[in-house]
N, C-alpha and C positions, 0 to 999 in steps of 0.2 A: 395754482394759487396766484392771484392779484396782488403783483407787490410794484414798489415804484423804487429807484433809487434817484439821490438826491447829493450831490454833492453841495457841503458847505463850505464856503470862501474863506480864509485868512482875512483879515482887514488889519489897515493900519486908521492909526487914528491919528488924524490931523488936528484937528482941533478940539478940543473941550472945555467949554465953561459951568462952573457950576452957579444954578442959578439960585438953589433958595435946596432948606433941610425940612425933610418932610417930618410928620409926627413920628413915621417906622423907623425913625434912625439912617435913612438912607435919600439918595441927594434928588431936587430934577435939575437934567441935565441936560446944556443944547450942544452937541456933539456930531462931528462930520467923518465919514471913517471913508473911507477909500478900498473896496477891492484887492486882494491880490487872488486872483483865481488860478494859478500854477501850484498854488497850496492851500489844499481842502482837506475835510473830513468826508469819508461816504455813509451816509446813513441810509439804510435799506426799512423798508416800511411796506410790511404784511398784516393784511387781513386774519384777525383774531375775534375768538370771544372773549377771551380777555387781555390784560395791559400785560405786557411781557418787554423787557429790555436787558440785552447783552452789547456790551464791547468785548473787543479783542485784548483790553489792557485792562487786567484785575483789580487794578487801584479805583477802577471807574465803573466797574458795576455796584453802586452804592445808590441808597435812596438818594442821598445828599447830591446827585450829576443833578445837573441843571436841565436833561432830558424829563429825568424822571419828574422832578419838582413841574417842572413845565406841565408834565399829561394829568399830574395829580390838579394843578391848579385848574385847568381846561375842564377837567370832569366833577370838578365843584363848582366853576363859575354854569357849563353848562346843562347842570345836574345828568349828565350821562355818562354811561360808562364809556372808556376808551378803548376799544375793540382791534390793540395794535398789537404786533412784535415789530418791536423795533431796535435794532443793530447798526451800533457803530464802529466803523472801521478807522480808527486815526491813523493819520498820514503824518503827522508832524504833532508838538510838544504845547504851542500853544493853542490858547482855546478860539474859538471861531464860533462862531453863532449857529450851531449846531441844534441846541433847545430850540431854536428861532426853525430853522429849515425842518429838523423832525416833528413840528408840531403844522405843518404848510396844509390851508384848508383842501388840498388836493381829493384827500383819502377820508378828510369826515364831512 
């Protein structure tokens, strides 16, 4: 089986402005975030016929992760299905751009 792993980065966030509120209730923002790559999440990414997601932390297999929300959004913008298993292994407490790396055009 075809899979890839992907470690997502820690960031800090240096700076952020917010610029203006949109009509959804939520901001745009010009924001600089900085790297810490000695603290990541792994996320592992297999070839599926269907969309499948596990973590190792029970609190976080929910529609509600920002993985999931991310492959649902991607398979409506790009009317296809998403043909993943995809597993995440947290390394640490906060969140990291993990939706951002599990969703990487590598695999679709």
């Amino acid at each position: 089986m075809k899979y890839i792993e992907i470690k997502a980065p820690a960031k800090i966030n240096i700076g952020l402005r917010i610029l203006s509120k949109r009509s959804d209730g939520y901001h745009n923002l010009h924001t600089l975030f900085y790297p810490v790559y000695d603290l990541y999440d792994e996320i592992i990414i297999e070839r599926r016929n269907e969309f499948e997601f596990y973590a190792d932390k029970e609190e976080l297999n929910s529609e509600d992760n920002l993985i999931v929300r991310a492959a649902e959004l991607l398979a409506d913008y790009s009317r296809k299905k998403i043909g993943a298993k995809i597993v995440l292994k947290k390394k640490y407490r906060w969140e990291p751009d993990s939706a951002a790396a599990a969703l990487t055009p590598r695999l679709f």
